[in-house]
SERO-4910 file (N, C-alpha, C, O; in steps of 0.05 Angstrom, whole numbers):
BEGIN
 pado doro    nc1    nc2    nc3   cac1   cac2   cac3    cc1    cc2    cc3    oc1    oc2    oc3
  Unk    A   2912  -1063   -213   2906  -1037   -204   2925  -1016   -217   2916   -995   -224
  Unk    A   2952  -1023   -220   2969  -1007   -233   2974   -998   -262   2989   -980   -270
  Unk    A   2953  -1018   -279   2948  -1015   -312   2926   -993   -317   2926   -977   -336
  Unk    A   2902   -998   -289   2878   -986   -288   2883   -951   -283   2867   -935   -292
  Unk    A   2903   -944   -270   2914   -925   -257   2933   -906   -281   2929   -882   -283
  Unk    A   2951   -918   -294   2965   -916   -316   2947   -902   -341   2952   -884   -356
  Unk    A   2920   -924   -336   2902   -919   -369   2893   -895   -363   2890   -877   -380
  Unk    A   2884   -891   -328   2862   -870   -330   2881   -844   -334   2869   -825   -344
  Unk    A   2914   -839   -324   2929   -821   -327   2940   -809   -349   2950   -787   -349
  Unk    A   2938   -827   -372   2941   -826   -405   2918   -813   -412   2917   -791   -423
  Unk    A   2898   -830   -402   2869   -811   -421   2862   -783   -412   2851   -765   -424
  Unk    A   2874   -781   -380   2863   -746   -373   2897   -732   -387   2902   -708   -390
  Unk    A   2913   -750   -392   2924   -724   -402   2931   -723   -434   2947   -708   -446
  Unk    A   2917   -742   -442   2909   -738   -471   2886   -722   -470   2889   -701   -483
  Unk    A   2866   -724   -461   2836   -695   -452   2856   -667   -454   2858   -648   -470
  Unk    A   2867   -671   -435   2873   -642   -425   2894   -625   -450   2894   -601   -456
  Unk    A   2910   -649   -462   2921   -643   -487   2906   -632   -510   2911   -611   -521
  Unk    A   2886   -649   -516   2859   -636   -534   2852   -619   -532   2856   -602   -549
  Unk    A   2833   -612   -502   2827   -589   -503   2801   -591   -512   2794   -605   -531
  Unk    A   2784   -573   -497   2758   -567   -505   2758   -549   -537   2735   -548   -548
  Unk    A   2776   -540   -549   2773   -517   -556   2774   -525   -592   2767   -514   -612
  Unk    A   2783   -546   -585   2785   -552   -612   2760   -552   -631   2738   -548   -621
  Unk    A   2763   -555   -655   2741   -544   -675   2725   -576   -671   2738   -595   -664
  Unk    A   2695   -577   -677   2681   -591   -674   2683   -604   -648   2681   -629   -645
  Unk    A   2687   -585   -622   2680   -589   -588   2650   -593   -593   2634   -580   -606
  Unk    A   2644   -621   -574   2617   -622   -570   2604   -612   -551   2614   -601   -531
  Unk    A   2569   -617   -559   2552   -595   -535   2552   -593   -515   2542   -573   -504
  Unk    A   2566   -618   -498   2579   -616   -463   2603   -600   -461   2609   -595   -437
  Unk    A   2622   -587   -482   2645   -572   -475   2634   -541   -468   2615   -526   -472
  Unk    A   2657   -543   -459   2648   -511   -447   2651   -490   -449   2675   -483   -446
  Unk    A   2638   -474   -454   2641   -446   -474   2666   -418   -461   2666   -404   -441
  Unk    A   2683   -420   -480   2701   -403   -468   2696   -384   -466   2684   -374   -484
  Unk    A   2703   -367   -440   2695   -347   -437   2700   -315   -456   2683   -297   -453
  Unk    A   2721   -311   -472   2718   -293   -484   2698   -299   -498   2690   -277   -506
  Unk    A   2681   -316   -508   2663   -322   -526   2640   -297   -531   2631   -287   -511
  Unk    A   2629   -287   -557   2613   -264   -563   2600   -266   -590   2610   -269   -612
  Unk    A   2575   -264   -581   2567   -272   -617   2540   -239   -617   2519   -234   -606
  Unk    A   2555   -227   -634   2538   -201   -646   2519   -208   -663   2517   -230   -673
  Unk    A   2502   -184   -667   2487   -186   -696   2475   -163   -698   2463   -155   -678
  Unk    A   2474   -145   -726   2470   -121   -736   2450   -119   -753   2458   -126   -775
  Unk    A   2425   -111   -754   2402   -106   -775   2401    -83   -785   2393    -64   -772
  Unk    A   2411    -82   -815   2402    -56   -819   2394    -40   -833   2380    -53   -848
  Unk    A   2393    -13   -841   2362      3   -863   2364    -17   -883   2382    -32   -890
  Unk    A   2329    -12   -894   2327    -24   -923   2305     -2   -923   2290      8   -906
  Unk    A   2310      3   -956   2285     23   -956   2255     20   -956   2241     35   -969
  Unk    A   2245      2   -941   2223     -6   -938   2223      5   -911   2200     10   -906
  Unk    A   2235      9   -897   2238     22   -863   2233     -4   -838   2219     -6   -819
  Unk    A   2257    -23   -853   2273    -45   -837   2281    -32   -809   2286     -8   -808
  Unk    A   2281    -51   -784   2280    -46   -760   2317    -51   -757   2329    -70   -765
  Unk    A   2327    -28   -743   2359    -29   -741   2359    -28   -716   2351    -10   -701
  Unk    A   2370    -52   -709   2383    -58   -677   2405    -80   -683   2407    -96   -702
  Unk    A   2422    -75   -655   2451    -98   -647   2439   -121   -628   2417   -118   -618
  Unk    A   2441   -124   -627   2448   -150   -603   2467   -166   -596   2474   -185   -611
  Unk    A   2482   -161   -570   2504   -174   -569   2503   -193   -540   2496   -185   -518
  Unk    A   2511   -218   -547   2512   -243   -527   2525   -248   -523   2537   -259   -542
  Unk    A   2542   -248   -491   2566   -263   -484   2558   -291   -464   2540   -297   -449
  Unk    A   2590   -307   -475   2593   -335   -459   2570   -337   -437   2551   -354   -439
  Unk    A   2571   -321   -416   2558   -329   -396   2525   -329   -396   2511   -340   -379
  Unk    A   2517   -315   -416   2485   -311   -432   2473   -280   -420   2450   -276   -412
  Unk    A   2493   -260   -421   2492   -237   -418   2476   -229   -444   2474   -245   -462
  Unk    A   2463   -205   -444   2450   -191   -467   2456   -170   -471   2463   -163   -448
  Unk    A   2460   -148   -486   2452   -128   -491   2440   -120   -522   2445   -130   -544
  Unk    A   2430   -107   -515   2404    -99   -534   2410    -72   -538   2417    -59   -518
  Unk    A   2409    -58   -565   2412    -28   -577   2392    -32   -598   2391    -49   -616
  Unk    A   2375     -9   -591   2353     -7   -619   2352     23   -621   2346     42   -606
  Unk    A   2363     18   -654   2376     43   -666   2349     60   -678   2351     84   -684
  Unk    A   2330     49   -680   2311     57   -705   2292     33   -721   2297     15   -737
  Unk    A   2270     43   -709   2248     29   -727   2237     15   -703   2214      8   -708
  Unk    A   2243     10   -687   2232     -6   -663   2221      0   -645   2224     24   -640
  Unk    A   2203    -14   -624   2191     -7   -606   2215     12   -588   2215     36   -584
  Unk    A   2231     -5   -580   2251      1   -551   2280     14   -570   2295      2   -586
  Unk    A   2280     42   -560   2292     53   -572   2323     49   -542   2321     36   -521
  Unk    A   2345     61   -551   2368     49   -535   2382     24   -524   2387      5   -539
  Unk    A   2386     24   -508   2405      2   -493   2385    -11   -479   2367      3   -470
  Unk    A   2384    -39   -475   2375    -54   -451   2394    -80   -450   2409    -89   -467
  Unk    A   2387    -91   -425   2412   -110   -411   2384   -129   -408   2362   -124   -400
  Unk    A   2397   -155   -418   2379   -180   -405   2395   -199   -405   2418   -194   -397
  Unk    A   2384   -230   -415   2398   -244   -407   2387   -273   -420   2362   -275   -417
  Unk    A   2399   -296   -432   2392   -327   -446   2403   -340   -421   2416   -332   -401
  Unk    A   2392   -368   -432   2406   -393   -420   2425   -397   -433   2430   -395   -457
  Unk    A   2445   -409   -402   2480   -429   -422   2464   -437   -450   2468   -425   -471
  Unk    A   2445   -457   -446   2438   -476   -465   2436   -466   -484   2448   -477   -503
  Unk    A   2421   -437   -490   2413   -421   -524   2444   -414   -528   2451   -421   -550
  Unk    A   2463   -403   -515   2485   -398   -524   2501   -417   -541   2514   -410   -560
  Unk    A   2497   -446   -531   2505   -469   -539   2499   -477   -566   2514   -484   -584
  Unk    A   2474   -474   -564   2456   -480   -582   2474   -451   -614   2487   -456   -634
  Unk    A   2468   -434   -606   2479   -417   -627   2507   -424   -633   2515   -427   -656
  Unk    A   2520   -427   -616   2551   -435   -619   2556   -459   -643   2569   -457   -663
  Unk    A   2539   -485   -634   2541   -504   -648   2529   -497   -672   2540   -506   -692
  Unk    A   2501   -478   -678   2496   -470   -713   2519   -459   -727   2529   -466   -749
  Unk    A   2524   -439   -710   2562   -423   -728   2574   -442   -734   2574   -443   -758
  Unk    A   2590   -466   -721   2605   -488   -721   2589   -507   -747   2602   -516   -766
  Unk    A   2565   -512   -745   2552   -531   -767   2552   -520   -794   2550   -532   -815
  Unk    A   2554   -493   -789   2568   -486   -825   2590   -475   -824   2591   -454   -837
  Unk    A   2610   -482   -813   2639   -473   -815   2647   -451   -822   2664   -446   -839
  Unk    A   2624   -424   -799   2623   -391   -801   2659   -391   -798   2668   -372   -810
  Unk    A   2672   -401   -790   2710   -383   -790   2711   -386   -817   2719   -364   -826
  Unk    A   2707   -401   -834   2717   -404   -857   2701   -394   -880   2715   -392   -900
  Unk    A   2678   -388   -885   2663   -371   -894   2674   -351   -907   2696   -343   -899
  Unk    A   2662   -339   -929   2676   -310   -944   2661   -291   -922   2648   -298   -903
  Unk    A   2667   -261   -932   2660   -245   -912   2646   -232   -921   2634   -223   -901
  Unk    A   2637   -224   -937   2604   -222   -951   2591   -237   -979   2600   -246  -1000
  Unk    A   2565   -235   -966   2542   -256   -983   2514   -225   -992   2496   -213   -983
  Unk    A   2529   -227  -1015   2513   -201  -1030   2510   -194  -1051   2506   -207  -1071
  Unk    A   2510   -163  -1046   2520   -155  -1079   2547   -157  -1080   2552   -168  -1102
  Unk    A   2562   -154  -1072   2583   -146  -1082   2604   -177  -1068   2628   -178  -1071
  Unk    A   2589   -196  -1055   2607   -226  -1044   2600   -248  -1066   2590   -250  -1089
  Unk    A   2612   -264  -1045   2604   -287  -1067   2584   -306  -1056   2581   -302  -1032
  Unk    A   2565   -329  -1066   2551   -343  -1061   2523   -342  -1069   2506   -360  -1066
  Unk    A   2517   -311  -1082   2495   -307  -1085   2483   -323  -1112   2498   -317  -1131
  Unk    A   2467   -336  -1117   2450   -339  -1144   2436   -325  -1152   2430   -327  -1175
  Unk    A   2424   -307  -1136   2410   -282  -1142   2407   -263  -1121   2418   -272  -1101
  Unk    A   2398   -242  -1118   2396   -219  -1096   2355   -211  -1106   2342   -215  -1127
  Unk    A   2348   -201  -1082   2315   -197  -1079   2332   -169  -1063   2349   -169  -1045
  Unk    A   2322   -150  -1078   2327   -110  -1073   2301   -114  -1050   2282   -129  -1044
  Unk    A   2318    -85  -1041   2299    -82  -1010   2300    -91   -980   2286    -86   -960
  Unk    A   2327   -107   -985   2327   -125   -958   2344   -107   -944   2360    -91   -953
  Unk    A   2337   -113   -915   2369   -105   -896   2394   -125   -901   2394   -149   -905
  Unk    A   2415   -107   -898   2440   -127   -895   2429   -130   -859   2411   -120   -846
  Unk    A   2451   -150   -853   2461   -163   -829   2492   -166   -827   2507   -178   -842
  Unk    A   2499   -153   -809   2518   -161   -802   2526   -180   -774   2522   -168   -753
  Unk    A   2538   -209   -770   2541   -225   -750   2568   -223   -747   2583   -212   -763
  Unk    A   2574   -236   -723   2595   -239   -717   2602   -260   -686   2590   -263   -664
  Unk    A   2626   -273   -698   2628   -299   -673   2652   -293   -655   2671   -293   -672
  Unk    A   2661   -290   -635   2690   -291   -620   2690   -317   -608   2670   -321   -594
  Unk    A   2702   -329   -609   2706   -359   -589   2733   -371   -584   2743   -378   -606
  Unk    A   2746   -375   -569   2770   -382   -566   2800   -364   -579   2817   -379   -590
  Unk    A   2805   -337   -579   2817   -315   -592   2817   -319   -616   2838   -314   -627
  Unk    A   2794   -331   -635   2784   -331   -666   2767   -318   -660   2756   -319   -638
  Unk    A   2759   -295   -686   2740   -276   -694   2735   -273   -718   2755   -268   -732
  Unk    A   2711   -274   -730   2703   -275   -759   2674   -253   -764   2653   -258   -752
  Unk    A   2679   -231   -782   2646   -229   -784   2647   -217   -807   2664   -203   -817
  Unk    A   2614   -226   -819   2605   -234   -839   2576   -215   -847   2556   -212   -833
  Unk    A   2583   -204   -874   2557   -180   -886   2544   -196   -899   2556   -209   -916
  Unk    A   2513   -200   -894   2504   -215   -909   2480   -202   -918   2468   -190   -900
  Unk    A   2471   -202   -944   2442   -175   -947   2416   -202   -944   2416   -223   -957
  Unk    A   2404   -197   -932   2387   -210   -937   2369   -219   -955   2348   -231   -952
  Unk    A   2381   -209   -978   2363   -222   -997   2375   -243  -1018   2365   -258  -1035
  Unk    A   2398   -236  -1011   2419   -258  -1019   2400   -280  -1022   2380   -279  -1008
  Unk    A   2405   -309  -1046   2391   -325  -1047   2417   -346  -1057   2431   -343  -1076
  Unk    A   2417   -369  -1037   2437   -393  -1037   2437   -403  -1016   2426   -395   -996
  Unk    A   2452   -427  -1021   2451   -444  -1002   2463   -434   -973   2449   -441   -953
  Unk    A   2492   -415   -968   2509   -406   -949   2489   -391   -938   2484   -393   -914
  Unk    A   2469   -369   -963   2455   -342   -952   2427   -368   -929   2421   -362   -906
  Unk    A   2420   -382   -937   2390   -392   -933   2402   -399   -895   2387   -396   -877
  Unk    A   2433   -410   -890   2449   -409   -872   2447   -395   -854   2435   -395   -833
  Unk    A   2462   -378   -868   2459   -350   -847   2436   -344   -837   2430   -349   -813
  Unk    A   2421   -334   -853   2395   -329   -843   2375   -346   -827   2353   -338   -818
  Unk    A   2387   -369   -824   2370   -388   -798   2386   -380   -771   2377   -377   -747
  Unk    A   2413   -378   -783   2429   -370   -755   2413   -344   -748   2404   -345   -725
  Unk    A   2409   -324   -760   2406   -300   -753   2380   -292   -742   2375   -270   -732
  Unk    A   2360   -314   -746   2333   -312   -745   2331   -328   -711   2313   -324   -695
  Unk    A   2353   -347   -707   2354   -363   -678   2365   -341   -669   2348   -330   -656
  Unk    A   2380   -331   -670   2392   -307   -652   2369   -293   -644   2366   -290   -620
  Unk    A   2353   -284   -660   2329   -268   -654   2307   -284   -640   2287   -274   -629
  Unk    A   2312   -310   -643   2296   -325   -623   2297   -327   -599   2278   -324   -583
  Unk    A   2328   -335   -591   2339   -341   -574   2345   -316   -552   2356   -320   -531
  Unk    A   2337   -290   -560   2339   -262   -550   2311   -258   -547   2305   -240   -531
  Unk    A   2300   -265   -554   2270   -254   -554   2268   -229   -574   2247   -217   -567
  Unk    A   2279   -219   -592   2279   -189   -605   2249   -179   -606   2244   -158   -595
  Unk    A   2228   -193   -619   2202   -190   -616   2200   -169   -597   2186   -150   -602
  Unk    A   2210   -170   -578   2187   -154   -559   2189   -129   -558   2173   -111   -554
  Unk    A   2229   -128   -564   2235   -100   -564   2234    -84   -598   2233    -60   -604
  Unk    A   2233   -109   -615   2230    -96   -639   2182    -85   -646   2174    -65   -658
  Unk    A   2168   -101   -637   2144    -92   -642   2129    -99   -615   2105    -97   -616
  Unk    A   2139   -104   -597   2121   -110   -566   2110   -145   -573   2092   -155   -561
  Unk    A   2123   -156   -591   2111   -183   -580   2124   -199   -558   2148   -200   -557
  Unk    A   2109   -209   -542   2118   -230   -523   2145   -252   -527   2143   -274   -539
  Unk    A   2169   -242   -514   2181   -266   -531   2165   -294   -523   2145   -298   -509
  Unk    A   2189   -317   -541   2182   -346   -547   2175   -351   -520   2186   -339   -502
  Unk    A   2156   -369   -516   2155   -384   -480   2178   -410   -492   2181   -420   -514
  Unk    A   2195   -417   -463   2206   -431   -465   2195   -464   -458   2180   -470   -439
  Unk    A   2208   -487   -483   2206   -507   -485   2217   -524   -460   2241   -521   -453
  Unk    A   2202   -540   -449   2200   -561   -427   2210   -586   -429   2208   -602   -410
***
C-alpha cells in the first residue's frame, strides 16, 4: 500500500509540474483562461466583406461588421468549449507562435500572390504568448493554404455566414 501511495504522489506532482500549458497540451487540457483568438477580413477591391471576430476561452463571441455585410456593428454570441478546442489545436498543428508575421507581398512563404484578395489578419493569446499574423489571401503555399483553413474554421465555427450574407449558420454535428 505504501509503494502504491508513493507512485500515485510522484505522478500528481510530476502532472502538476508539467502543467497543462505546455506546447503540444492535449484535447482534454484545459484552455487557459486568458486565451483569445481574433480574426480580421479586410478591403479587396472587388468589395470584400470587412469584419473582426473575436473568441474568448470560455466560447464568448463578438462580432464587428465593418462593411460589406449584412449586420453592420457589434453583436455578442457565443461557440462550444469544444469549437474553441478544436481551433486551438489547428493554431498548435502548424506551430502559429513560431510562424513569420506576414504571408504576402511583402512576407515570406509565398510562391506566388493572386491580386484582389483581402488580407486577414489572425491572432492567438494563450497562456501570456501572443502572436499575430498578416496573411493576404491570395498568397499561394504551403503555410498560406494553412492559414487559410484556420481562418475559414474560424468562420465556421462562428457561424459568420449569417452575419456576413444572412445564411443560416452550420447545423451542428451529432
Amino acid at each position: 500500500m505504501r509503494i502504491m501511495r508513493r507512485t500515485t504522489l510522484t505522478g500528481l506532482v510530476c502532472w502538476l509540474a508539467a502543467g497543462p500549458w505546455l506546447a503540444g497540451a492535449g484535447p482534454q487540457d484545459p484552455i487557459p483562461d486568458d486565451t483569445a483568438i481574433t480574426m480580421q477580413r479586410g478591403n479587396c477591391e472587388g468589395g470584400c466583406p470587412v469584419y473582426r471576430v473575436l473568441i474568448f476561452a470560455n466560447g464568448d463571441v463578438i462580432w464587428q461588421g465593418r462593411g460589406r455585410v449584412l449586420k453592420l456593428g457589434v453583436v455578442l454570441s457565443r461557440v462550444e468549449w469544444e469549437q474553441v478546442r478544436v481551433l486551438i489545436d489547428a493554431f498548435q498543428s502548424i506551430d502559429y507562435f513560431h510562424l513569420e508575421n506576414i504571408y504576402g507581398f511583402r512576407g515570406k512563404g509565398c510562391q506566388s500572390s493572386k491580386p484582389d484578395m483581402p488580407m486577414v489578419m489572425t491572432s492567438l493569446v494563450m497562456g501570456g504568448i501572443s502572436k499575430a499574423i498578416a496573411h493576404h489571401d491570395g498568397c499561394v503555399g504551403e503555410i498560406s493554404d494553412k492559414l487559410t483553413a484556420i481562418e475559414n474554421n474560424i468562420d465556421k465555427a462562428v457561424g459568420t455566414a449569417r452575419w456576413i450574407s444572412g445564411l443560416p449558420p452550420a447545423k451542428k454535428r451529432k
